[in-house]
C-alpha positions as CSV (number, residue, x, y, z in Angstrom):
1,X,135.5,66.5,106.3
2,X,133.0,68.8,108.0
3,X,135.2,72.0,107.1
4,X,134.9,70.5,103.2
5,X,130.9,70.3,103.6
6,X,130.6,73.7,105.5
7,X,132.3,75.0,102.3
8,X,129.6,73.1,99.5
9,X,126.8,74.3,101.5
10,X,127.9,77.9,101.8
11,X,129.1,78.0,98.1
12,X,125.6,76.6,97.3
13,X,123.8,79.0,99.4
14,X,125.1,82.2,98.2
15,X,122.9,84.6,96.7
16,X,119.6,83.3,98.3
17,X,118.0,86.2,99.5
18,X,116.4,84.4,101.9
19,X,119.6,83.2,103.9
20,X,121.4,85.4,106.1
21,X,124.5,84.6,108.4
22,X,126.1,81.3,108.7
23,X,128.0,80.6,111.4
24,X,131.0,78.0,112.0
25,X,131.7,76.1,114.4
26,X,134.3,78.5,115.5
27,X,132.1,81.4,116.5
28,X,130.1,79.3,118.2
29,X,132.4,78.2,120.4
30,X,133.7,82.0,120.9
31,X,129.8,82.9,122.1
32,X,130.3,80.3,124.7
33,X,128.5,76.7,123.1
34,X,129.9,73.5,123.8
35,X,132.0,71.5,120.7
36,X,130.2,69.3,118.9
37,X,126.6,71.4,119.3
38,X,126.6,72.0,115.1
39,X,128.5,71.6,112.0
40,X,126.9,74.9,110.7
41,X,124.0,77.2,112.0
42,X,122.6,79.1,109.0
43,X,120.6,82.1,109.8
44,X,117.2,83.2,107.9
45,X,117.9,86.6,106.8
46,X,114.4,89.4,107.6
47,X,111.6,89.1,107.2
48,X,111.7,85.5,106.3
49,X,112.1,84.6,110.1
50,X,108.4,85.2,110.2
51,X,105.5,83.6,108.4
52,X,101.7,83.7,108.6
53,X,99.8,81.6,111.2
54,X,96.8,81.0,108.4
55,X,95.5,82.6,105.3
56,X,92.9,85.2,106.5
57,X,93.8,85.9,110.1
58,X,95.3,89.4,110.8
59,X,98.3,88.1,112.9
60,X,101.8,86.9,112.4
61,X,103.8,84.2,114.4
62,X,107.7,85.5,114.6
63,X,110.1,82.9,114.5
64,X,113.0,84.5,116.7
65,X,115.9,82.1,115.2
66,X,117.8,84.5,112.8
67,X,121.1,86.0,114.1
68,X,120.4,89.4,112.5
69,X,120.4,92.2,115.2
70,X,116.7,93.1,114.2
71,X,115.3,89.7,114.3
72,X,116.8,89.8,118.2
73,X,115.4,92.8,119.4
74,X,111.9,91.4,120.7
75,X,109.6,93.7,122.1
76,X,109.1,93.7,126.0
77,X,105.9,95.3,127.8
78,X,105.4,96.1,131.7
79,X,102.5,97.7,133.4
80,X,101.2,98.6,136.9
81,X,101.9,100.5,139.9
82,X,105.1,101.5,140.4
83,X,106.4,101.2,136.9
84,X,106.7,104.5,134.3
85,X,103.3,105.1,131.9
86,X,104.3,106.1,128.4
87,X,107.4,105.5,127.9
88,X,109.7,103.3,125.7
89,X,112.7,102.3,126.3
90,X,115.0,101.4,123.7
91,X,118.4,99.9,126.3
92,X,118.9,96.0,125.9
93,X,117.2,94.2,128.5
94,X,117.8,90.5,129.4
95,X,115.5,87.7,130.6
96,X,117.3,87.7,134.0
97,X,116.4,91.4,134.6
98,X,113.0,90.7,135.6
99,X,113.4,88.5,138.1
100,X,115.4,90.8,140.4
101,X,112.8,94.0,139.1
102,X,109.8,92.2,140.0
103,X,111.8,91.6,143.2
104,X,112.6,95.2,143.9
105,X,108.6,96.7,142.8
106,X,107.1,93.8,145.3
107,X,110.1,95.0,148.3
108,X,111.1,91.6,148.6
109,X,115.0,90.7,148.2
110,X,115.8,89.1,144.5
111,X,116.3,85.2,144.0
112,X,119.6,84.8,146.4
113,X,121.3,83.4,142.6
114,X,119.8,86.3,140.9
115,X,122.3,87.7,138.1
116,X,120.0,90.6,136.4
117,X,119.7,94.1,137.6
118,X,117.0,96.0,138.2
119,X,115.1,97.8,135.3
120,X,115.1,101.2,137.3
121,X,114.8,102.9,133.9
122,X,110.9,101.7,133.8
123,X,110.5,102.2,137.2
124,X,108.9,105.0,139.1
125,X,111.4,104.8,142.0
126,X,114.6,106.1,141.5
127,X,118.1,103.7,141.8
128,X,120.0,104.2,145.2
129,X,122.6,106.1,145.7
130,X,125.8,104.3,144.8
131,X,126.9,103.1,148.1
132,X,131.1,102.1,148.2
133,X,131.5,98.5,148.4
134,X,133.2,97.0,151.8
135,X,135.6,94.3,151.3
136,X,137.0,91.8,153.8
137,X,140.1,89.7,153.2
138,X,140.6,86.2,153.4
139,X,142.8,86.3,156.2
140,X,140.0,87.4,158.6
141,X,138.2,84.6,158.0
142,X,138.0,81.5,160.7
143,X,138.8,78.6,158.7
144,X,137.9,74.9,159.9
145,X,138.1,71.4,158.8
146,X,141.0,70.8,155.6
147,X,140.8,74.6,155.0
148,X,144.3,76.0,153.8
149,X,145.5,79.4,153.1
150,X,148.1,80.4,150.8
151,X,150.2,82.8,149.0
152,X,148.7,83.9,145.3
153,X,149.9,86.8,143.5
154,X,146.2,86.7,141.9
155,X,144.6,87.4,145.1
156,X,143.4,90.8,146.1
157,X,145.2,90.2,149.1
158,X,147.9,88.4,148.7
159,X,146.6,85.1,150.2
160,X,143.1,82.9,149.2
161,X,142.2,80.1,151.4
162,X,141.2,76.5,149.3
163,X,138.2,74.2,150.9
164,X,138.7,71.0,149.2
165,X,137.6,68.4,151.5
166,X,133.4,68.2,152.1
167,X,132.5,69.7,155.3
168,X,135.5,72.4,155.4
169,X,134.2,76.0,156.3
170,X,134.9,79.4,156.2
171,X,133.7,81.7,158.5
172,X,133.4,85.6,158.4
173,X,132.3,87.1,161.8
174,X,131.1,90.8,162.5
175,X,130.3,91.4,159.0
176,X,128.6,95.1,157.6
177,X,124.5,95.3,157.0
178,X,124.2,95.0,153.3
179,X,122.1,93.8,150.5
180,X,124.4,91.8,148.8
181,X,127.7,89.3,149.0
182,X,130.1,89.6,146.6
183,X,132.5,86.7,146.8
184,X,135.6,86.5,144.7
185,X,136.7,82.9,143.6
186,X,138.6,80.3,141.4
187,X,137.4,76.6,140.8
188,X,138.7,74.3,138.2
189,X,135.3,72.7,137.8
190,X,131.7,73.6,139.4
191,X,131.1,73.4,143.1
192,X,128.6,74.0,146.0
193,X,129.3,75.1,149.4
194,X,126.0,75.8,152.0
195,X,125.3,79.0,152.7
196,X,124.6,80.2,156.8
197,X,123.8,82.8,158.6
198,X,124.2,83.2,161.9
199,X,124.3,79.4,162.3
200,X,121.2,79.0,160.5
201,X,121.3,77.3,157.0
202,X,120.0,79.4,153.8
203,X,120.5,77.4,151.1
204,X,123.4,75.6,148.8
205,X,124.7,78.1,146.9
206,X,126.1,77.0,143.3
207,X,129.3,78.2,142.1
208,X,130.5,77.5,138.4
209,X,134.2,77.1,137.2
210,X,136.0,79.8,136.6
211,X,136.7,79.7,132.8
212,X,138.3,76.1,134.2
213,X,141.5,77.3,135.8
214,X,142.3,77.4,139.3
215,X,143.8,81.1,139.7
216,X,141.4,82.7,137.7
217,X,139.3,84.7,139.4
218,X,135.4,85.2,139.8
219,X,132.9,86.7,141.5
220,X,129.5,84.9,142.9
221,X,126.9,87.4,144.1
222,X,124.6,86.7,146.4
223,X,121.5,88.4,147.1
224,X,120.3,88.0,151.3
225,X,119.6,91.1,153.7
226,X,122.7,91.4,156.5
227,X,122.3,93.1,159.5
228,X,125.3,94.6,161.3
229,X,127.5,92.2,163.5
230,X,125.7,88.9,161.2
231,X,127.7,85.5,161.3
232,X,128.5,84.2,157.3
233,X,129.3,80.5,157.5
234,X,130.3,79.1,154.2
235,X,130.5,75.1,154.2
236,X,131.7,72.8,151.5
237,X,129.3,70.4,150.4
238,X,130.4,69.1,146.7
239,X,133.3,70.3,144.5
240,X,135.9,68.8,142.5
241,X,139.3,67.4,144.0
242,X,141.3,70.7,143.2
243,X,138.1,72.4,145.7
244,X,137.2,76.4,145.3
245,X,139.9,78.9,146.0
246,X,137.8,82.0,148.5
247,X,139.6,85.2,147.8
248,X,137.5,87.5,149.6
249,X,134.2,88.9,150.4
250,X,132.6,92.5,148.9
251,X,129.3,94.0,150.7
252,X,127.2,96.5,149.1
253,X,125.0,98.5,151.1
254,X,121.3,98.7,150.5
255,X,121.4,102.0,149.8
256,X,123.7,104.5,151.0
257,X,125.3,108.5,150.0
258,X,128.7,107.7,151.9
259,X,131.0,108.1,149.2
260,X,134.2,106.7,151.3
261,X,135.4,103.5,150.7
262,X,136.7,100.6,153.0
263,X,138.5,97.5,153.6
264,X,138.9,95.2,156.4
């Protein structure tokens, strides 16, 4: 029935030059919305995505609801120390790149969930040197509580270890200074395990499923300053029966030249 109206609507809408895509439920669902959010989305085609606020005032209020690439491209301005003067650059930048570029300007570390990167194409200072990451396996790892390790072809090594039970750990001693954890997992459905270094809690950390099967992979990063020798502690506070598959554990440097790469 809804494929039978999607059809009336678009057969009544063609021509109007002020409609421009219409999307299906289909491609919704490919760009990652749940079923069921609409029967049909039906885009506004340039410039009637933007109206006047009031007759006689010298402004415009843009409505930012067409799909056309245009309509998406919404202006973005930054100023102050630290940041490039005169310049405009024409990259795609996301809403979750600011977070972690106001992060690196104010020489803090970024939200520990942070996904962004930094805008260093605005910035004054330069990007670091690409540093090789430093991975650590599974199987180094002290496992406690209903922890069990076993064999996937998946698994960068071989093996993954599954924390199903609330209050299982995993535990990675004598890890490398870095600036970030990288940690490479597979959950059915989402999860939480507490984060703690050096036997002092951080935070929960939230991990979603992995496309909702439990072999494949993800990766969680994690943004906290190590120092040499630190003590990761990661505890299981709430997941679903199946629990979170650990893989292993990537560490990138803050900043380093050292071209070699390494694994433990």
């Amino acid at each position: 029935m809804i494929a039978a109206k999607n059809r009336k609507i678009e057969a009544a809408l063609q021509g109007v030059n002020y409609v421009g895509r219409i999307m299906y439920p289909w491609e919704m669902l490919a760009r990652g919305v749940k079923a069921g959010f609409a029967d049909l989305i039906i885009s506004p085609q340039p410039p009637f995505h933007f109206r006047l606020s009031s007759a006689g005032v010298m402004r415009a209020r843009g409505q930012h609801d067409s799909l056309a690439e245009e309509a998406q491209r919404i202006g973005t301005f930054m100023w102050g120390r630290g940041i490039k003067k005169g310049i405009t650059f024409q990259g795609r930048v996301y809403t979750e790149d600011f977070a972690p570029t106001m992060a690196r300007l104010l020489g803090i570390n970024a939200p520990l969930d942070a996904t962004g990167r930094v805008l260093y194409e605005a910035l004054e200072t330069p990007p670091p040197l690409p540093g090789s990451l430093i991975k650590i396996e599974d199987q180094a790892a002290v496992m406690s509580g209903e922890a069990h390790r076993y064999q996937d072809e998946e698994a960068s090594g071989g093996t993954a270890v599954n924390l199903r039970e609330k209050h299982t750990a995993l535990e990675f001693c004598g890890v490398p200074a870095a600036a970030q954890i990288i940690v490479r997992y597979a959950a059915i459905a989402d999860c939480r395990l507490l984060l703690y270094i050096n036997g002092r809690l951080i935070r929960p950390v939230f991990f979603p499923a992995s496309d909702g099967r439990s072999f494949n992979y993800d990766t969680k990063r994690i943004n906290f300053t190590l120092q040499q020798g630190d003590t990761i502690r990661f505890v299981l506070e709430e997941t679903d029966p199946a629990g979170i598959n650990i893989d292993c554990l990537f560490f990138r440097p803050s900043s380093s030249g050292d071209p070699r790469s390494s694994e433990r």
